[in-house]
C-alpha positions in Angstrom: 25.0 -32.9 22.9 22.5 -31.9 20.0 22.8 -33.7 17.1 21.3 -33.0 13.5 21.2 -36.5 11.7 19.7 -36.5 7.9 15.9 -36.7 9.1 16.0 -35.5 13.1 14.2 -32.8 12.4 11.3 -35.0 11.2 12.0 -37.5 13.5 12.1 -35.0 16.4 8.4 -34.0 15.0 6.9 -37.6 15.3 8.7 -38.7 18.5 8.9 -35.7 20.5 5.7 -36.2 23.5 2.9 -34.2 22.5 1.5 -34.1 26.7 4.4 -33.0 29.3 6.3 -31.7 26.5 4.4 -29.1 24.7 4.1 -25.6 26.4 0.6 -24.4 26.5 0.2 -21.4 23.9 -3.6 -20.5 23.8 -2.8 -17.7 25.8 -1.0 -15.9 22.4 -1.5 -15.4 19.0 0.1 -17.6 16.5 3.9 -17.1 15.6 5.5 -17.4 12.4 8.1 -20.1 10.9 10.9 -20.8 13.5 11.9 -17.4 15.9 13.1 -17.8 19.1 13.9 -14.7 21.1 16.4 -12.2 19.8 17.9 -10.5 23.1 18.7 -13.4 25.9 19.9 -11.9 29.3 22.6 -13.7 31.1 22.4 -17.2 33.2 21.9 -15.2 36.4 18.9 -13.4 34.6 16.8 -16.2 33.3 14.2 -15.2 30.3 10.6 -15.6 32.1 8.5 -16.4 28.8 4.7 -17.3 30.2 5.4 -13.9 31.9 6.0 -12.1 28.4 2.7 -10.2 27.1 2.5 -10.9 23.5 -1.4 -9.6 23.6 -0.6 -6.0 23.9 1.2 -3.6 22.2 4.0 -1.6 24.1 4.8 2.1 22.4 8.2 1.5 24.5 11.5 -0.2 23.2 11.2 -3.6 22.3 13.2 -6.0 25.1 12.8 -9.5 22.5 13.2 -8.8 19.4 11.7 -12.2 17.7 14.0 -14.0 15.0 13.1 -14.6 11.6 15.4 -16.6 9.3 19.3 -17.0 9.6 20.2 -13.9 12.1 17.1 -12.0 10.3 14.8 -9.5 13.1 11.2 -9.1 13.3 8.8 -7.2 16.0 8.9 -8.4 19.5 4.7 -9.2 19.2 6.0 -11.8 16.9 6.5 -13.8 20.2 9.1 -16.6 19.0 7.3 -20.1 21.3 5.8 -21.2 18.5 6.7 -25.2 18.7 7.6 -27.9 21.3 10.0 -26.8 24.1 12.2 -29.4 25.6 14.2 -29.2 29.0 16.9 -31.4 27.3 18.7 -31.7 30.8 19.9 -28.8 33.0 21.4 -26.5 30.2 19.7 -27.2 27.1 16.3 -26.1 25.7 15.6 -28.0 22.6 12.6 -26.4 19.9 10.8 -28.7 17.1 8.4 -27.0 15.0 7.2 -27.8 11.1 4.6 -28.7 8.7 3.2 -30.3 6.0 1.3 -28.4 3.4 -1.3 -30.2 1.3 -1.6 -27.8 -2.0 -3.5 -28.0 -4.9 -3.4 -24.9 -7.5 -5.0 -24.1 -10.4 -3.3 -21.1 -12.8 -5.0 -20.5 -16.0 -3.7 -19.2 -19.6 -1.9 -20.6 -21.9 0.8 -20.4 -19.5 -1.1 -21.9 -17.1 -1.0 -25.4 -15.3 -2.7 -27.5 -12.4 -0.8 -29.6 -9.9 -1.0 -31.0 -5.9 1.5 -31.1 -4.3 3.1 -30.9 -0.2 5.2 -28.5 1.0 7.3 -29.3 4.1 9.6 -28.0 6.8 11.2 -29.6 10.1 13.3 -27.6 12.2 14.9 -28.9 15.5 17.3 -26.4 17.4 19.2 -26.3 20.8 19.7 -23.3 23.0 22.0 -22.8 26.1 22.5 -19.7 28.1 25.5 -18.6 29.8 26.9 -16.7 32.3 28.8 -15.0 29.3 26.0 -15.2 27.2 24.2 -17.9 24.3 24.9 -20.6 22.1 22.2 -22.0 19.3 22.6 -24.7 17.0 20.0 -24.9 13.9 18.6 -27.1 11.8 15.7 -27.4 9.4 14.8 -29.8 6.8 12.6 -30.3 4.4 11.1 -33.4 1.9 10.5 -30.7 -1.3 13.1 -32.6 -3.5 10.7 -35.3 -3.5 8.3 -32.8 -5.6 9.4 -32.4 -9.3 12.6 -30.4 -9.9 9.9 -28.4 -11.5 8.4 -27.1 -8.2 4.6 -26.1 -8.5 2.9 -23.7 -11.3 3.5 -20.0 -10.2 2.6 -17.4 -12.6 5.3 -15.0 -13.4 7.9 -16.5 -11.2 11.2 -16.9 -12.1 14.1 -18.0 -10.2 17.0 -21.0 -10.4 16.6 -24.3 -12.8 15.4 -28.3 -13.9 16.6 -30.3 -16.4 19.1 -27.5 -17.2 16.6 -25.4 -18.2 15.5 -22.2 -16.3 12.1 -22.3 -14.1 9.3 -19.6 -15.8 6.0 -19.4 -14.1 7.4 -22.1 -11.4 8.3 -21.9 -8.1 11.4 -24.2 -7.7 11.1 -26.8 -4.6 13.7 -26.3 -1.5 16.3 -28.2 -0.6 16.6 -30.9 2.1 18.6 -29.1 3.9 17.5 -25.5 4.5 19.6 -25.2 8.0 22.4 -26.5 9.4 24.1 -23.7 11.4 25.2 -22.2 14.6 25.1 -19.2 16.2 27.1 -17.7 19.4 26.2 -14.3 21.5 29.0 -12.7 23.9 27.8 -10.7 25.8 29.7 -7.5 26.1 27.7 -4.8 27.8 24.3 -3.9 29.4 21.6 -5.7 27.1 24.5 -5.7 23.8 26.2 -8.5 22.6 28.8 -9.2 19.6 27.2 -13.0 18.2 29.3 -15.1 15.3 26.2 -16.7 12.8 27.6 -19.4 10.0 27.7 -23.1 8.9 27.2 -25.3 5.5 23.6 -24.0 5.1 22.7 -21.0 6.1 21.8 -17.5 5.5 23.3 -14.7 5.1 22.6 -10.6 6.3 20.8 -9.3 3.4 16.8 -8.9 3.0 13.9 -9.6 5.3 12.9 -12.1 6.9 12.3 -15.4 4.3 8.6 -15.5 3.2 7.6 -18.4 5.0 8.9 -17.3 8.3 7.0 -14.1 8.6 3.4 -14.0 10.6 2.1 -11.6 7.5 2.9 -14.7 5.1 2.2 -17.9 7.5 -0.9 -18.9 5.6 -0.1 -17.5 2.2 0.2 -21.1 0.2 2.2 -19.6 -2.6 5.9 -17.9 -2.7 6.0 -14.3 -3.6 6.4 -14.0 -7.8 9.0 -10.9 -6.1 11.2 -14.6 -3.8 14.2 -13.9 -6.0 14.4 -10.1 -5.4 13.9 -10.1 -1.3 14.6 -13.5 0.2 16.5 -16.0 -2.5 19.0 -16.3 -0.4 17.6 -17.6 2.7 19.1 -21.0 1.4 22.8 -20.6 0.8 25.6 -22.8 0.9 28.3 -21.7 3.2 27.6 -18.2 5.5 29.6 -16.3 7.8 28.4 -13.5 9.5 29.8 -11.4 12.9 27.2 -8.7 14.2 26.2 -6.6 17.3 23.1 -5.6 18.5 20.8 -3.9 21.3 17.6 -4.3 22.1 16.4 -2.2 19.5 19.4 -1.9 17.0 21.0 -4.7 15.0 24.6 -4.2 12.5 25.7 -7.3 10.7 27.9 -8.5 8.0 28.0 -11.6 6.3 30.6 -13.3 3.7 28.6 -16.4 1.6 28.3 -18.0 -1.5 26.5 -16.4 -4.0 25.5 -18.6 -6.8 21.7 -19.9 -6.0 21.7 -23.6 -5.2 21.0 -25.8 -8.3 18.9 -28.4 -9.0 20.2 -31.5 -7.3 18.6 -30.9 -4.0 19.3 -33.8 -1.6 23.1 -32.9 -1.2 25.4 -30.0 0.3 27.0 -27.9 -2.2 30.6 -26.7 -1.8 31.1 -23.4 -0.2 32.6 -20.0 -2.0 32.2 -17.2 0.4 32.6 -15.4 -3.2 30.1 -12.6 -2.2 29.0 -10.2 1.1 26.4 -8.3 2.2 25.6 -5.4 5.3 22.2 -5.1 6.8 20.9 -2.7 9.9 18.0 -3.4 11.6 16.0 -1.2 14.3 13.6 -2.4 16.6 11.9 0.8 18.1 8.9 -0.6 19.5 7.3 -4.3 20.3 5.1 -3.7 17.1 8.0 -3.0 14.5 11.1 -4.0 12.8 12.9 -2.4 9.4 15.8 -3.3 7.9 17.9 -1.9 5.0 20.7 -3.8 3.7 22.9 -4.3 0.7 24.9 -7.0 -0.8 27.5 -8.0 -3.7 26.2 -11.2 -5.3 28.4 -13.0 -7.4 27.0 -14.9 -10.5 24.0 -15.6 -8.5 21.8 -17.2 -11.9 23.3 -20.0 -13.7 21.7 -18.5 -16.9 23.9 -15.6 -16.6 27.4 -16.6 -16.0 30.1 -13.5 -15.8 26.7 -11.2 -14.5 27.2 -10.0 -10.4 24.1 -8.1 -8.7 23.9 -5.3 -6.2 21.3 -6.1 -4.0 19.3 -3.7 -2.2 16.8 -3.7 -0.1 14.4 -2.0 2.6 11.4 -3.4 4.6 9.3 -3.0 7.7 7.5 -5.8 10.0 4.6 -4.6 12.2 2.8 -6.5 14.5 0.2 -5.7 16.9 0.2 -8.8 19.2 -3.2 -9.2 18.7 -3.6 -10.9 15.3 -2.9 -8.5 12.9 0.7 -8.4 11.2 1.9 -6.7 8.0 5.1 -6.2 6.0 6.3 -4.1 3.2 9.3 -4.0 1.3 11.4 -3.0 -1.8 14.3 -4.4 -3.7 16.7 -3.3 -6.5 18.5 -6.0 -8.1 21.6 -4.0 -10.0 23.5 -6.3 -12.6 26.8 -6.0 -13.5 27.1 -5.4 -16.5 23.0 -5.2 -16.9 19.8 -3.4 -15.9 18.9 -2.4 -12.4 15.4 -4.3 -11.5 13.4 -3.2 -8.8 10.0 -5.0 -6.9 7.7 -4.0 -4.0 5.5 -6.2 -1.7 3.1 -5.9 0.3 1.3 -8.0 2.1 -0.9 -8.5 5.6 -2.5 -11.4 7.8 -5.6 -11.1 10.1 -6.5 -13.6 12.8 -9.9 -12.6 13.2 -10.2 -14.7 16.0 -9.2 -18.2 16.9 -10.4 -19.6 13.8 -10.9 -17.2 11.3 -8.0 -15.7 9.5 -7.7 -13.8 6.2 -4.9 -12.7 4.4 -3.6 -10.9 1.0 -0.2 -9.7 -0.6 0.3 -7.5 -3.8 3.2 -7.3 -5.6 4.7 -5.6 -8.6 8.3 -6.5 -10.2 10.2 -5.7 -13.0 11.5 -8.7 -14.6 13.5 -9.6 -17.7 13.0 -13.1 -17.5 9.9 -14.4 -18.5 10.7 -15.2 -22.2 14.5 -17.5 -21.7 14.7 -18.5 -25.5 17.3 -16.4 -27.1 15.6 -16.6 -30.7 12.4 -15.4 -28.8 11.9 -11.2 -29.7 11.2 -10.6 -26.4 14.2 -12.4 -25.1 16.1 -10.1 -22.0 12.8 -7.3 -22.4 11.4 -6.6 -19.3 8.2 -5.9 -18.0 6.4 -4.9 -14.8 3.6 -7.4 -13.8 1.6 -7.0 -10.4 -0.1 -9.3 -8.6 -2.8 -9.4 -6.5 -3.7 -12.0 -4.2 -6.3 -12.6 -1.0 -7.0 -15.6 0.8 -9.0 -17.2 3.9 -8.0 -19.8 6.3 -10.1 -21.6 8.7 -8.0 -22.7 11.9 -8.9 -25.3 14.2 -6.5 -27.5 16.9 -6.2 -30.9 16.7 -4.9 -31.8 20.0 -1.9 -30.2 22.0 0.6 -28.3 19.6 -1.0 -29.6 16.5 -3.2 -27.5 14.2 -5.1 -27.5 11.3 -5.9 -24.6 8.7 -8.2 -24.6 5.5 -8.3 -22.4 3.0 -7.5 -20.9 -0.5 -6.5 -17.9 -2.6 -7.3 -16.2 -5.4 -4.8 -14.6 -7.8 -4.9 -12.1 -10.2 -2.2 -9.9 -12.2 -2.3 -6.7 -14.2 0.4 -6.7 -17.0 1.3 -4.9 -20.0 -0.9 -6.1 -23.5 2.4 -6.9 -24.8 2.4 -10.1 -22.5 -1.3 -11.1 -23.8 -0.2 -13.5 -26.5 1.6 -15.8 -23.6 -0.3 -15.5 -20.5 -3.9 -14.3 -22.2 -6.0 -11.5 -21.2 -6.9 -12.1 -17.8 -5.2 -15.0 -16.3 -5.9 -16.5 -12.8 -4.6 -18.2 -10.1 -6.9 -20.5 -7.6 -5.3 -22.0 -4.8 -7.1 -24.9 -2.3 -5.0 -25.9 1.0 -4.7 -28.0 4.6 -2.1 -27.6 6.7 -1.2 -29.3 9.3 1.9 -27.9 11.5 3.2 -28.3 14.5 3.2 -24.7 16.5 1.2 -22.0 15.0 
């Protein structure tokens, strides 16, 4: 049996054999986050993955669509090994994959601030396929709440709270527990199957893929400013969700909580299932996923009690399987009672080759929350701010599974003059990292 104790999925990271265990991936192109494969055939038609070509792109129906976060779908090229695979025993296949993220970032104005600090992720999972089809159990981790409640300096972010206060120009840390959840397939057909997706931590059927799981963010060192338009939820306490999918078409409906999680990070918070959300995804190629979806939120901020959202939102994934991955995507955020606030994103990554890799991301987003003081004039106003960003990484491996990748980004944002007096003319963002991760 797979068990999930406080720190396993760090402990699977630093006991886990690095020689016999690790699969040998040099043959494919570096996968994002944690995504194993989508579409599992029965027992008596075992999954042959060194036979898969992830280095070219097929025009024809994708047979794997790769998994994102929670029961999220992105493009087959994806691939979904990233990690160390483990023969358990004769049933189970156990995956460990993370990182740790030395950052150090520099955002000027008066706005602005400097800090270092490590971002972190552990994930451990178990799969076993039946004759009658799949069962996954998830975790993932991470050591954030050891950061300040007052995550890292992000300009124009916004999103959840510390010392009671809401987080401006901050990106919050995550919670230790980012995963704990299961998920079963039935097969019921020729390549469809109905699949139950739900525990304490989860997340639930609305949005893309989670930032930090998609291969057109995996170097990106900083959140999108947009996090809390597309993806906030990717850490919710208590998610149900039933769904059926194909090969190339997923339908799925979820019932979670919708309050973000607060500020006391190392615990579980109690489930609501207060909220729900739909979401369609359609996989018509190796190279592609999109997905629209839509979800009632309620009281999601803690600085707006009595205020639901309508969320919704559209995006699509492409992958070539040779290195180059992209992903675009818009959001409307309708409050009730309230305004309806919409974002875009953009962004792409390059592996040049197997050590050069740049990447960039614009965004633009309307947001009403950048001045929280109620005696403040420009209290609830909101404004549309972009931001631009590009990066490089330098990727070298260490030894098996284990990489290394250097780099930085540059930042800047075109806002209106309005917004001069608090963040200055031109303000900047300068971003230095390493990371060292297990998998790509």
């Amino acid at each position: 049996m797979l068990k999930t104790p406080l720190l396993a999925g760090a402990a699977a990271l630093a006991l886990f054999p690095l020689s016999a265990a690790a699969q040998d991936h040099s043959a494919h192109e570096p996968h994002a986050g944690h995504m194993m494969p989508a579409a599992e055939p029965t027992a008596a038609d075992p999954v042959d993955h060194g036979a898969m070509d992830h280095g070219t792109t097929s025009h024809g129906p994708s047979a794997t669509p790769a998994e994102g976060s929670g029961t999220a779908r992105l493009p087959a090229n994806e691939g979904g090994h990233s990690g160390l695979h483990i023969d358990a025993d004769d049933e189970w296949m156990v995956m460990a994959h993370g990182f740790a993220w030395g950052v150090y970032t520099d955002q000027s104005g008066p706005r602005g601030d400097d800090k270092a600090y490590v971002q972190s992720m552990a994930m451990l999972s178990g799969e076993k396929t039946t004759e009658w089809g799949r069962i996954q159990l998830k975790s993932m981790l991470s050591l954030e709440p050891l950061m300040s409640n007052r995550g890292y300096p992000n300009l124009f972010a916004t999103g959840e709270t510390a010392g009671g206060e809401p987080l401006v120009d901050r990106q919050h840390p995550h919670d230790l527990f980012m995963e704990l959840a299961a998920r079963i397939d039935v097969n019921v057909g020729d390549n469809a199957r109905l699949f139950v997706y739900g525990g304490p931590v989860g997340e639930p059927a609305i949005g893309p893929s989670a930032f930090m799981h998609r291969s057109s963010a995996r170097y990106n060192p900083e959140a999108p400013i947009t996090h809390h338009w597309f993806d906030s939820t990717h850490i919710t306490y208590g998610v149900a969700t039933l769904g059926y999918a194909t090969p190339q078409f997923q339908v799925e409906g979820s019932v979670f909580t919708g309050r973000e999680p607060n500020e006391e990070r190392w615990g579980i918070e109690t489930p609501r299932f207060d909220s729900w959300s739909l979401r369609g995804t359609w996989n018509p190629s190796r190279s592609l996923a999109m997905q629209v979806s839509h979800g009632f939120l309620k009281e999601p901020e803690a600085f707006h009690p009595g205020e639901n959202e309508h969320r919704t939102t559209a995006s699509i994934h492409w992958n070539n399987g040779r290195g180059l991955s992209a992903t675009g995507a818009f959001s409307a955020k309708n409050r009730d009672p309230g305004a309806t606030l919409t974002a875009w994103l953009a962004e792409v990554n390059w592996n040049i080759d197997d050590h050069h890799t740049l990447f960039g991301r614009i965004e633009n987003v309307k947001n009403d929350e950048l001045f929280p003081d109620h005696d403040d004039p420009l209290h609830d106003v909101p404004f549309r701010v972009s931001k631009f960003q590009a990066g490089y990484a330098y990727r070298l491996p260490i030894s098996g599974p284990l990489n290394l990748a250097l780099g930085g980004s540059i930042a800047a944002f075109d806002k209106p003059r309005a917004l001069d007096a608090a963040y200055g003319r031109n303000p900047i963002g300068a971003t230095l990292f390493a990371r060292l991760s297990i998998g790509h």
